[in-house]
RODO-2510 file (C-alpha; in nm, 4 decimals, decimal comma):
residues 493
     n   res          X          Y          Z
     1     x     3,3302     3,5604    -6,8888
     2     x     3,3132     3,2352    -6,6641
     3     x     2,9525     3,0546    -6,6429
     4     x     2,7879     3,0510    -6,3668
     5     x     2,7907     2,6480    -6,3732
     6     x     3,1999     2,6376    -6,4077
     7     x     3,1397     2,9328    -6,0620
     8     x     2,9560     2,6269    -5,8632
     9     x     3,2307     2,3456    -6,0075
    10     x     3,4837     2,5432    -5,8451
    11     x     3,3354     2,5915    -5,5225
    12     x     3,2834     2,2194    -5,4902
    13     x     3,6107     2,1929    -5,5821
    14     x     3,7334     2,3981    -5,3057
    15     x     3,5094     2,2380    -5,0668
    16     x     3,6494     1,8776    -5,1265
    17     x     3,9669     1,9813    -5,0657
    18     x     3,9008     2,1765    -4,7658
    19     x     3,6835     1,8166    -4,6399
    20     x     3,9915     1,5908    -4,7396
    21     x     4,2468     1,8502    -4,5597
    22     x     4,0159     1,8509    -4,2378
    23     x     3,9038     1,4868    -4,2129
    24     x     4,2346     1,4090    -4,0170
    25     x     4,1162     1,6652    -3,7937
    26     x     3,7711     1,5380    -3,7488
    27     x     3,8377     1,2126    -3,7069
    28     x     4,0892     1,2999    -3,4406
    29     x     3,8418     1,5277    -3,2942
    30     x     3,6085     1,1901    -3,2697
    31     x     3,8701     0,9586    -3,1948
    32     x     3,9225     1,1677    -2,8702
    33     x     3,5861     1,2542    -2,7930
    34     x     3,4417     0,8913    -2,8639
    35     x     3,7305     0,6330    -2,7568
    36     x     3,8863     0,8790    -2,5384
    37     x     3,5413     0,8936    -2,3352
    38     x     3,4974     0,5187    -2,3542
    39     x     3,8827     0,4874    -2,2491
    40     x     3,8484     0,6911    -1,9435
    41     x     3,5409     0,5403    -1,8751
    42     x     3,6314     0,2153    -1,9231
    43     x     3,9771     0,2566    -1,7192
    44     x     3,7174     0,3725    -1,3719
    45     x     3,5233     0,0790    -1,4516
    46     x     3,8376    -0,1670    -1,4523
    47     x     3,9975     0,0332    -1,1764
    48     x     3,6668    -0,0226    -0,9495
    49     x     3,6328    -0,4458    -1,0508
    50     x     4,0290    -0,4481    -0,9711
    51     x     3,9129    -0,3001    -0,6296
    52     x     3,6541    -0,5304    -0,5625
    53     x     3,8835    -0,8456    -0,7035
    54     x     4,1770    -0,7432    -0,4491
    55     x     3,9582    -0,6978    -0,1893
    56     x     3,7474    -1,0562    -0,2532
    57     x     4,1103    -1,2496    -0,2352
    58     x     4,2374    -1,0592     0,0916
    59     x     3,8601    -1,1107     0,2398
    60     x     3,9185    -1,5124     0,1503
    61     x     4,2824    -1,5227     0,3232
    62     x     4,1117    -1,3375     0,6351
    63     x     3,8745    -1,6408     0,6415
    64     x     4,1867    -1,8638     0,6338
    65     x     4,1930    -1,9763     0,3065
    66     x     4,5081    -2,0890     0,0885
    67     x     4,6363    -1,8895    -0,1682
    68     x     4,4804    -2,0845    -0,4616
    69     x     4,1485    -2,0181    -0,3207
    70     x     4,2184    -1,6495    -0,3043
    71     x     4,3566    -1,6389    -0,5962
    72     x     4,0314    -1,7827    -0,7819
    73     x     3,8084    -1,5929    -0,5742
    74     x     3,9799    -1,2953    -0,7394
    75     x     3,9558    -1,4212    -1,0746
    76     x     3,6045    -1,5055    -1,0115
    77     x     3,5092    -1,1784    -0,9147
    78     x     3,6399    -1,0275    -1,2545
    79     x     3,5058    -1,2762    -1,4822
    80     x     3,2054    -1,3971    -1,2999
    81     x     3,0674    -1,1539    -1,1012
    82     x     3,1293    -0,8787    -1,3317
    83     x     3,1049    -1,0499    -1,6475
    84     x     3,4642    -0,9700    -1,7736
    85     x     3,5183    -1,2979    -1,8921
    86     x     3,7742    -1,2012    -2,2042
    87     x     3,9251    -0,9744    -1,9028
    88     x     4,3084    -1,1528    -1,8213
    89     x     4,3071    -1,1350    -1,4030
    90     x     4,6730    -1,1716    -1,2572
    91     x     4,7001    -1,1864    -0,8634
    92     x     5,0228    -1,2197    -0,6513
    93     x     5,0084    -1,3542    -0,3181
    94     x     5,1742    -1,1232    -0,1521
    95     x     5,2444    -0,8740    -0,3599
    96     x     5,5668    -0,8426    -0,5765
    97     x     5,5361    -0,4263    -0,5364
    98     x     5,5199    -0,1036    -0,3379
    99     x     5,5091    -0,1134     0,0483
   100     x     5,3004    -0,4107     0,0639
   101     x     5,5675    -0,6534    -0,1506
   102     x     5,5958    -0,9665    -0,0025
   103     x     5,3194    -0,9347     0,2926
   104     x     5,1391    -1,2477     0,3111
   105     x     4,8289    -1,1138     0,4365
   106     x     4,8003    -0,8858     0,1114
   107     x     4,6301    -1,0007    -0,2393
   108     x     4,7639    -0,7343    -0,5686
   109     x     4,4937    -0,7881    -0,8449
   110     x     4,5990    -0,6434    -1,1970
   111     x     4,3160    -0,6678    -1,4624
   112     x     4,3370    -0,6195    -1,8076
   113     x     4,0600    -0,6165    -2,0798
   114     x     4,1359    -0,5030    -2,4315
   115     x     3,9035    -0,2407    -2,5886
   116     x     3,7545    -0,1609    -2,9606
   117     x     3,8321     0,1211    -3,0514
   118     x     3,5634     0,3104    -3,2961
   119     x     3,8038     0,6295    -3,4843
   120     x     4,1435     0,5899    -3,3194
   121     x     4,2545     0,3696    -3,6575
   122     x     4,1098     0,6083    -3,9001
   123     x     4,4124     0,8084    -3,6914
   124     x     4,7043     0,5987    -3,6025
   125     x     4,5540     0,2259    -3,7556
   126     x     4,4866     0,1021    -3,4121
   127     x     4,1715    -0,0797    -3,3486
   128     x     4,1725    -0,1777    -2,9513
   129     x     4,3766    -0,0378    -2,6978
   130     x     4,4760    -0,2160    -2,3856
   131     x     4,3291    -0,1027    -2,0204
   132     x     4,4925    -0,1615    -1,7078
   133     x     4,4575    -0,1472    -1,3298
   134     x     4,6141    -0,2390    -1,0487
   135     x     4,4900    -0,2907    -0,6950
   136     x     4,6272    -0,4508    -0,3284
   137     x     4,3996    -0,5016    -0,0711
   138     x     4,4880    -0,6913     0,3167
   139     x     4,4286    -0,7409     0,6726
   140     x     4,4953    -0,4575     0,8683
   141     x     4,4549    -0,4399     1,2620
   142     x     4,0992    -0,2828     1,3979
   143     x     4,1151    -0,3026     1,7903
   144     x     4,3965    -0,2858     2,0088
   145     x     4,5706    -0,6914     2,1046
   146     x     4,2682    -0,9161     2,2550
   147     x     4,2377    -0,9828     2,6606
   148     x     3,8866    -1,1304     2,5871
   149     x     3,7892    -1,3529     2,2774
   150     x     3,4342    -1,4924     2,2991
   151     x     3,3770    -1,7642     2,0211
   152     x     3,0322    -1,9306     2,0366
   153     x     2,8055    -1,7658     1,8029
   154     x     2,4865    -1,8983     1,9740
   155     x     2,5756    -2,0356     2,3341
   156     x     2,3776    -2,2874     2,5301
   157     x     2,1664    -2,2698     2,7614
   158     x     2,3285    -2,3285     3,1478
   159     x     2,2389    -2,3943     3,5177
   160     x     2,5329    -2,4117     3,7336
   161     x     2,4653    -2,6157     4,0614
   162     x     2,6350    -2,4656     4,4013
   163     x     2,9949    -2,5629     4,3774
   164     x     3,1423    -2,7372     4,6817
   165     x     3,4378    -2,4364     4,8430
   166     x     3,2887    -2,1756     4,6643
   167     x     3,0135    -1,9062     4,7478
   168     x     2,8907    -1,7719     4,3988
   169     x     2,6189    -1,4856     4,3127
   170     x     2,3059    -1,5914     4,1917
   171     x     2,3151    -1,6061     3,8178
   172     x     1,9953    -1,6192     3,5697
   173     x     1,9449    -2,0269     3,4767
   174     x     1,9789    -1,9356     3,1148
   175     x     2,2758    -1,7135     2,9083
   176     x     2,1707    -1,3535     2,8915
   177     x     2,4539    -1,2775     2,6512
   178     x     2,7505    -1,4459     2,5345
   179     x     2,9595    -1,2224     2,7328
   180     x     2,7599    -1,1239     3,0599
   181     x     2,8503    -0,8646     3,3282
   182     x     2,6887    -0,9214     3,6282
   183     x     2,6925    -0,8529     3,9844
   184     x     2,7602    -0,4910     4,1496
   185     x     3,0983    -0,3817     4,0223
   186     x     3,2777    -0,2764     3,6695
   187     x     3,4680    -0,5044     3,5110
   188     x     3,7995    -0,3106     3,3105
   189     x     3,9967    -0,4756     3,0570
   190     x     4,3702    -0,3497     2,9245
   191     x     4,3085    -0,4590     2,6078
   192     x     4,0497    -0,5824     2,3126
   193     x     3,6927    -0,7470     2,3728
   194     x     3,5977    -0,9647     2,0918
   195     x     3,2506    -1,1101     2,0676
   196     x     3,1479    -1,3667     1,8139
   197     x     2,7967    -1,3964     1,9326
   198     x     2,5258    -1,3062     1,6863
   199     x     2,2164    -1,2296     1,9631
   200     x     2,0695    -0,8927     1,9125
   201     x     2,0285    -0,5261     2,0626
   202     x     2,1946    -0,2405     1,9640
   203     x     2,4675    -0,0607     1,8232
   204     x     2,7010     0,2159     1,9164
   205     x     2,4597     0,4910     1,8520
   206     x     2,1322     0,3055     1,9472
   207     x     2,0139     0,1206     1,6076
   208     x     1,9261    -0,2545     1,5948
   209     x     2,2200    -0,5052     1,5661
   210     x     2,2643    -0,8588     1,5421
   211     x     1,9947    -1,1167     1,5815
   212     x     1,6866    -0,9969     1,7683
   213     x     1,6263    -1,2282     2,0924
   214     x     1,3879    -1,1238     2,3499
   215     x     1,5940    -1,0684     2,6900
   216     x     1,9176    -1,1814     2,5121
   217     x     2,2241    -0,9518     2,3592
   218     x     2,5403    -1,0445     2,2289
   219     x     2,6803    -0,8449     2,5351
   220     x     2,4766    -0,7819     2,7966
   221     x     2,5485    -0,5783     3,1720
   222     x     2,2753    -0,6770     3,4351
   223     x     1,9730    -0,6386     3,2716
   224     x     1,7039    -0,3970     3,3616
   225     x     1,8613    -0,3323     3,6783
   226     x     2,2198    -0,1904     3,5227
   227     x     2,4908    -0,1732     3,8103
   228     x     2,7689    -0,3362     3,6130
   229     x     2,9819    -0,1679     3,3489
   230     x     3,2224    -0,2894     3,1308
   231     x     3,5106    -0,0486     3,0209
   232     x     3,7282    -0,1828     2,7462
   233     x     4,0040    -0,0705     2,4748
   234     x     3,7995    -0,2006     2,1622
   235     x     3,4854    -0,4032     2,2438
   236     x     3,3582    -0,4873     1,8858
   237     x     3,0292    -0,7635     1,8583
   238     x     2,8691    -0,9377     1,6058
   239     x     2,5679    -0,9092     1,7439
   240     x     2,4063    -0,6122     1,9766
   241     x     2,4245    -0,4786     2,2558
   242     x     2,1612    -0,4088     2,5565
   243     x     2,2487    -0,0365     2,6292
   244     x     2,5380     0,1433     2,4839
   245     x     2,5932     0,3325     2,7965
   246     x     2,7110     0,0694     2,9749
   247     x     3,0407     0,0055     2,7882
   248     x     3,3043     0,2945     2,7962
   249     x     3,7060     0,3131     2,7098
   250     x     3,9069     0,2197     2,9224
   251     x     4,0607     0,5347     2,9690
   252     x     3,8318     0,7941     3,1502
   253     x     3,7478     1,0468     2,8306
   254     x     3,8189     0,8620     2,5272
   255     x     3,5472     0,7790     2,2918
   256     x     3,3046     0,4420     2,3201
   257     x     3,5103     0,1817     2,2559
   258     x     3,1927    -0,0123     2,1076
   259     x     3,1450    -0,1373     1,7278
   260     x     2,8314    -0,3586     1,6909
   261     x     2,7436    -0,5508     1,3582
   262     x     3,1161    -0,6421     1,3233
   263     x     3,2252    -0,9613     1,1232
   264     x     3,3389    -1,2153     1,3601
   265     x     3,6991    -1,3227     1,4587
   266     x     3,8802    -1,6593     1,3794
   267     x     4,0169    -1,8633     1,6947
   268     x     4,3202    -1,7226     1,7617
   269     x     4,4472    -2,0490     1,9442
   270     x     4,3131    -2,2831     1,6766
   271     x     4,6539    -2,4248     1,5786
   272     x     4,7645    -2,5219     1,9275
   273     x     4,7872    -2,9075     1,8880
   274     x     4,6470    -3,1245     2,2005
   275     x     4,8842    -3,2399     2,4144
   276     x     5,1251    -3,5339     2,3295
   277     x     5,4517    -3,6162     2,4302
   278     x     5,5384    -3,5492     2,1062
   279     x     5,4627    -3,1950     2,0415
   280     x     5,6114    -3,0984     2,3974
   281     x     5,8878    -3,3831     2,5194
   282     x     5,9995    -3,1409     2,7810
   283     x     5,6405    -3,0649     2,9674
   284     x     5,4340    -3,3734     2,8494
   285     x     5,4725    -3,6781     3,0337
   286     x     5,2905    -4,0218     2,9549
   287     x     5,3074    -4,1136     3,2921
   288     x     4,9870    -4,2359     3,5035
   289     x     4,9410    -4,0427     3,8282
   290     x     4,6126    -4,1520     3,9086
   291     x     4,3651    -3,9623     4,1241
   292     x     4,4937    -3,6793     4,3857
   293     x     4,3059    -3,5352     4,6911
   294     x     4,5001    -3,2941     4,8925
   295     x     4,4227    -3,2345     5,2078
   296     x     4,7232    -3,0773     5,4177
   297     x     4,8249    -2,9131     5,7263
   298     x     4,8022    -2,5778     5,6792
   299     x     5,1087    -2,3396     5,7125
   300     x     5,3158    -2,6223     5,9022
   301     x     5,2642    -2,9005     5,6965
   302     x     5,5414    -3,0588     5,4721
   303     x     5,4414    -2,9430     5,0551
   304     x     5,2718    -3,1911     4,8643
   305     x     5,4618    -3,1933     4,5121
   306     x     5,2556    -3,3207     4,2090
   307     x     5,4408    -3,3841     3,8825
   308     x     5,3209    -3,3553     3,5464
   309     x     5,1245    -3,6730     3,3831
   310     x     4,8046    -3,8326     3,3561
   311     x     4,5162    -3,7878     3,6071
   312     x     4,1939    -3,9000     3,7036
   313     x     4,1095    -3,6151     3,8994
   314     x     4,3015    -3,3067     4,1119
   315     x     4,1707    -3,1987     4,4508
   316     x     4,3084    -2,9386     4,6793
   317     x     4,1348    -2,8614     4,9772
   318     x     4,3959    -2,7641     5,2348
   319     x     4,8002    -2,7558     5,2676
   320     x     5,0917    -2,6258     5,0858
   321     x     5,0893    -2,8296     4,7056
   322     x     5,3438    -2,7556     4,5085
   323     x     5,3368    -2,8167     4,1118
   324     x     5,6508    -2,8923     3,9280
   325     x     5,6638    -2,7704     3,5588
   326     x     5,4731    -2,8837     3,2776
   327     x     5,1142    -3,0062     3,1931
   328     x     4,8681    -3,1796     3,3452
   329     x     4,6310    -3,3955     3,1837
   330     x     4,3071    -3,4437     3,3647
   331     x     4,0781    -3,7064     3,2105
   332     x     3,8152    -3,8407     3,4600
   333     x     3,6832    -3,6791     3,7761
   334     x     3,6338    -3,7235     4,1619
   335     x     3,4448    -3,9803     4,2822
   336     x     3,2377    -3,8019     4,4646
   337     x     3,2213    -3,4404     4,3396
   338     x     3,2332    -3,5525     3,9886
   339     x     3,4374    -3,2323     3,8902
   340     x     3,8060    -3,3412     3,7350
   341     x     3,9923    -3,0256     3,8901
   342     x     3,9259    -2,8367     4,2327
   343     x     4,1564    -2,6082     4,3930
   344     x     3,9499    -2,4724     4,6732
   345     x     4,2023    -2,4088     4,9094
   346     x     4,5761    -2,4264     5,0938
   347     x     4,8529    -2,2820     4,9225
   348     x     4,9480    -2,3900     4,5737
   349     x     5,2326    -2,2991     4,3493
   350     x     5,2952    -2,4234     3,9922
   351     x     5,4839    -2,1925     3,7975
   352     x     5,5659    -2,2992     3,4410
   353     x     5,2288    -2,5100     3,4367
   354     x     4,8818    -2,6255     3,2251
   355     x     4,5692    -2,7806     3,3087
   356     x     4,4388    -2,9645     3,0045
   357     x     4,0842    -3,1044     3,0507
   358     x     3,9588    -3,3295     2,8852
   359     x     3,5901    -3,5537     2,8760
   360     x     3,7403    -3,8230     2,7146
   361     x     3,8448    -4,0987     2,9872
   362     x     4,0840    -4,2662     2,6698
   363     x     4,2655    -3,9667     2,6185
   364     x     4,6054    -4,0711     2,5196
   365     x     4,9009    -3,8670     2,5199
   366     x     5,0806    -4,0248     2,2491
   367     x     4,8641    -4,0522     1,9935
   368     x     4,6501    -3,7115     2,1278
   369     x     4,3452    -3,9013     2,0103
   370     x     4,0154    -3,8685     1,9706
   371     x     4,1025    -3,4843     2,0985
   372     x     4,3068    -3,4319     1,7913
   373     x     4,0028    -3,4718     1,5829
   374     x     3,8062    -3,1826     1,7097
   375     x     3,9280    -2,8954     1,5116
   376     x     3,6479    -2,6548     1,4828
   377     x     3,3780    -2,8637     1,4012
   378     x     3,0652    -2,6950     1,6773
   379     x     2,9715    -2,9771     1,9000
   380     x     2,6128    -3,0320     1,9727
   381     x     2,4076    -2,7260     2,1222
   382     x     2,2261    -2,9253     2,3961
   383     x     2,1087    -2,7730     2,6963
   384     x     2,3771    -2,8231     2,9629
   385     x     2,1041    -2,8250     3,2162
   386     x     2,3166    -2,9018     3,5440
   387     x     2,6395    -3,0459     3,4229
   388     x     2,8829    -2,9998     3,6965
   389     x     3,1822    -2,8106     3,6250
   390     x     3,4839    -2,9348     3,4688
   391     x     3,7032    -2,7310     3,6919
   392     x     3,6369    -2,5077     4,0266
   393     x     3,9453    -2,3177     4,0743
   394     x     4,0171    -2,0478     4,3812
   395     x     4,2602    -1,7659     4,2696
   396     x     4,2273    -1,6126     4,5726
   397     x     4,4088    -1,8330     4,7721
   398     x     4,6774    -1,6049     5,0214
   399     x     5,0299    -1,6673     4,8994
   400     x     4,9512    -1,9549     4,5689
   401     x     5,1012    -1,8474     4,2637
   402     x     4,9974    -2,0215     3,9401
   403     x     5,1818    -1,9194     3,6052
   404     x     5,1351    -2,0316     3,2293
   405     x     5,4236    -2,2579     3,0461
   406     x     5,6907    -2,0432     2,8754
   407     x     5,9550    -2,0581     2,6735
   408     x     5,9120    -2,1890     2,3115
   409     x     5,6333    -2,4897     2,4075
   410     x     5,3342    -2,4977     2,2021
   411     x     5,1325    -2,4271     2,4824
   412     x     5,3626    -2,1138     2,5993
   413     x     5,1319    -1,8437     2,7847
   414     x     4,8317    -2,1572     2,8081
   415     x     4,7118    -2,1999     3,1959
   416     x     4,4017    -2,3604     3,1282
   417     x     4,3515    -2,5784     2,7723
   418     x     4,0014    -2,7581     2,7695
   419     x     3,9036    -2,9947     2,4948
   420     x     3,8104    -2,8117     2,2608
   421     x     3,4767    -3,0432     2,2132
   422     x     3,3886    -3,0104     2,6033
   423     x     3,1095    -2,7481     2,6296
   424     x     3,1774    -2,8317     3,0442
   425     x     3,1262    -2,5090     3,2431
   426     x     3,4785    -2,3329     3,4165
   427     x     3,4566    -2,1630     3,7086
   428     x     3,7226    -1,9475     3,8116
   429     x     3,7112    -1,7167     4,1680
   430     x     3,8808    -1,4262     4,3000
   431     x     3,6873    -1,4040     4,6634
   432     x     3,9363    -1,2156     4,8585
   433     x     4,0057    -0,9145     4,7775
   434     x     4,3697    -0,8118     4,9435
   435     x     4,5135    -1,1191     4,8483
   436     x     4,8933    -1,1964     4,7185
   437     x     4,7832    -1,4454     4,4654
   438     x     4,8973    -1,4453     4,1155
   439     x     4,7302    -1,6115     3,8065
   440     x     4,8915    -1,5492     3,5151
   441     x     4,8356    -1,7250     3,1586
   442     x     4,5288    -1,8314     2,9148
   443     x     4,2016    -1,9872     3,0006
   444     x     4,1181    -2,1672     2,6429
   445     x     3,8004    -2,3534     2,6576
   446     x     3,7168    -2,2976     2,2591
   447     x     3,2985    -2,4014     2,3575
   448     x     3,2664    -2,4287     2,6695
   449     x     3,1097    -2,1248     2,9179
   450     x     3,3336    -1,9667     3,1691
   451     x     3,2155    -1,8139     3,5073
   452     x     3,4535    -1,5895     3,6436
   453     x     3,3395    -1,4966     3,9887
   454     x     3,5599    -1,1515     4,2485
   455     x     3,7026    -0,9050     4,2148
   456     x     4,0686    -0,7470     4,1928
   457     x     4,3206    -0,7355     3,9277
   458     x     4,3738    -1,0726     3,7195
   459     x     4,6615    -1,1135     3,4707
   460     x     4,4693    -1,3585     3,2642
   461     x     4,3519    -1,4159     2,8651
   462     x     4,0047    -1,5452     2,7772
   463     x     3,9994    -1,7784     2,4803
   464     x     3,6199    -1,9528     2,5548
   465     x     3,2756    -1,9909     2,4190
   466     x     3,1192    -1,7666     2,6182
   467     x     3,1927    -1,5801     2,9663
   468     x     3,0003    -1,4000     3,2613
   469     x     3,1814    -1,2080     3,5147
   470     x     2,9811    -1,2349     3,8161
   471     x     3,1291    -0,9549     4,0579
   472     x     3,1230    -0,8506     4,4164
   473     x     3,3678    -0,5583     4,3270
   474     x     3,5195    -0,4111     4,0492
   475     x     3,7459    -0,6192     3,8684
   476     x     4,0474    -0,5551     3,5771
   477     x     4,1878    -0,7998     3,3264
   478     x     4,5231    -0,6783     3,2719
   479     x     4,7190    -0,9727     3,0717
   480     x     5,0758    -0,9404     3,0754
   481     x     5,0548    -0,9948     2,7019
   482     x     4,8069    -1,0477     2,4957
   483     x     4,6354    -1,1900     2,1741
   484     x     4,6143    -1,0972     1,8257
   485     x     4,3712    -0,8131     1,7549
   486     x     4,0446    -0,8176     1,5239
   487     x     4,1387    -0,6889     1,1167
   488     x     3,9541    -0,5847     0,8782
   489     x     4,0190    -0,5846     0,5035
   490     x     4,1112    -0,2538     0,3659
   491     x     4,1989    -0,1320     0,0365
   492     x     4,5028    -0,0319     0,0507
   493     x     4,6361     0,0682    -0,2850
***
């Protein structure tokens, strides 16, 4: 008969061996529910910090950044800013896979981080595994092409003094907005709006945006007493707005075309060099013309033909003046109206031609200095007070034509190029309104403030620190091409 003590041996017997068959088991049961939770976990986490890398180093390209700089800004976000520092960060500018392989404006971030593992080596041996993901971020496009940028974030303060040949509206001493609609009429542009200026107001669906200002937006339409509209493909602001019922697509129907509390753009005309002879042999010309006053017979009279070069000052008041090709550099100003450019009247043709303005009276056109210096730096915010204008031109002149350079020049589609230091106020005017004039090409003043002043349809571009459209009419901006449109980063992959 077997004891009762040999009975309990034997169980525990049985028991060890069942424990030693089923350990395997268990500890695979563990090593899936432990490290298998922490792997999974831990591969979200890396995917999300991949994310956030790719989109850091496409972020620093939109800002114009090199590729090294990117490239660290990525790294930095992995081992920095989420304090992956053991984490191995490798980024190709562009990518070197999928769709987005060898797009420049696209960052691919692969991170990599080895984990401990706790019962995966009671299993196979293995103590870490090796996690893994893989993300490309870029710039794609958020508005339609640009007919209006507006660069000054904060724009000065103006008074513009009655301009000899021109009748203006009355416009408020002081910038309402750094892209104002005033007057009676609509203004309609084919294409983007782009507003750098930080002043406040609203948004698209009525909540503060931007800076708050008392009396001043980012965009403004006639304030308090709201007549104008503006009507747009994409009209996105840093700022605010001062009533989102003024701005509407430019197709009857279609949704606002408004997006406040948007990051702003980069100049999209930044690399155009000054002009030398140099960077344009063809349309630059070193040549000393002195200054010009035109004042013709009209209709009868024998054309007055200017030539490109180097001038004091431009006036047209009457007669037929014809412009040959190329630019015009324009660095002093009348005698007597102090204003370097005035076409005011006659008829004037220059196809194939650019203004360039400049306040510097030892502007050479070899050397492009001290323009050439400018670059972006913000010159200083004074008040302009009543600083006459640095050009008055009439586009409403019956049968003148003016047209931007083409071809493959530097300044190709430019009609206007002011230095990009001269905060001097442009006025432009459109004060007939069945008239045969054409004015095709860019007005680029980077800070200065533009006044465009009739009504009509104008094929022009607006590169300038700030603009009002003072209307008697409606007016459209319908560029015959136009710029670049605003992007945005987007995670792509």
């Amino acid at each position: 008969m077997m004891r009762k003590s040999d009975c309990h041996s034997s169980r525990r017997g049985k028991v060890t061996v069942l424990l030693v068959l089923l350990l395997p088991a268990v500890f695979g049961t563990l090593a899936l529910v432990v490290d298998g939770s922490r792997l999974m976990s831990d591969s979200g986490q890396i995917q999300h910090i991949a994310d956030a890398a790719a989109v850091a180093a496409a972020a620093s390209l939109s800002r114009g950044d090199s590729v090294a700089i990117a490239t660290q800004r990525a790294i930095t976000t992995v081992q920095v800013d989420n304090g992956l520092s053991s984490a191995s960060v490798t980024v190709h500018i562009p990518p070197q896979t999928g769709v987005y392989a060898g797009q420049d404006k696209f960052a691919e971030v692969t991170v990599n981080r080895i984990i401990p593992m706790s019962f995966l080596r009671a299993v196979n041996g293995e103590s870490q595994q090796s996690v893994s993901a893989t993300a490309v971020a870029g710039l794609n496009d958020a508005t339609a092409g640009a007919a209006i940028v507006v660069l000054d974030p904060d724009p000065p303060a103006i008074d513009l003094p009655p301009v000899l040949g021109l009748t203006l509206p009355t416009m408020p001493s002081h910038h309402l907005g750094g892209l104002e609609v005033l007057g009676v009429g609509a203004v309609k542009v084919d294409g983007a709006v782009l507003v750098n200026t930080d002043w406040g107001g609203v948004d698209e669906d009525g909540s503060p945006a931007g800076w708050s200002l008392v009396e001043r937006n980012a965009v403004t339409c006639t304030p308090l007493v709201s007549l104008s509209k503006l009507r747009s493909r994409d009209l996105r602001v840093v700022g605010g707005v001062d009533n989102p019922n003024n701005y509407t697509h430019f197709i009857s129907g279609e949704p606002s075309p408004l997006r406040a509390n948007a990051k702003p753009v980069p100049d999209p005309l930044i690399s155009v060099p000054v002009p030398t002879v140099a960077a344009d042999p063809t349309n630059v010309s070193s040549t000393l013309r002195g200054g010009v006053t035109v004042v013709g017979i009209p209709l009868i009279g024998l054309p007055t033909v200017l030539s490109p070069g180097v001038y004091e000052y431009i006036q047209i008041v009457s007669g037929r003046v014809t412009l040959n090709p190329g630019v015009y550099i324009i660095r002093g100003s009348h005698p007597v109206t102090k204003i370097p450019l005035q076409i005011i009247g006659g008829e004037v043709t220059g196809n194939g031609v650019m203004f360039y303005i400049t306040n510097s009276a030892a502007y050479s056109p070899t050397s492009g200095l001290p323009d050439s210096g400018d670059g972006s730096t913000t010159p200083a915010a004074t008040d302009l007070g009543t600083v006459l204008p640095s050009a008055v031109i009439n586009i409403g002149l019956l049968g003148s034509n003016l047209t931007a350079i083409g071809g493959s020049s530097p300044y190709a589609g430019l009609l206007i190029f002011q230095r990009r230091a001269d905060r001097r106020i442009l006025v432009i005017a459109r004060d007939a309104l069945l008239s045969d004039s054409v004015f095709n090409g860019t007005v680029y003043a980077k800070w200065g403030d533009t006044v465009f002043a009739g009504m009509g349809t104008v094929q022009a571009r607006f590169v300038v620190g700030s603009l009002r459209f003072a209307n008697l009419l409606d007016c459209t901006i319908a560029p015959t091409s136009l710029l670049p449109p605003a992007q945005d980063v987007f995670l792509v992959q």
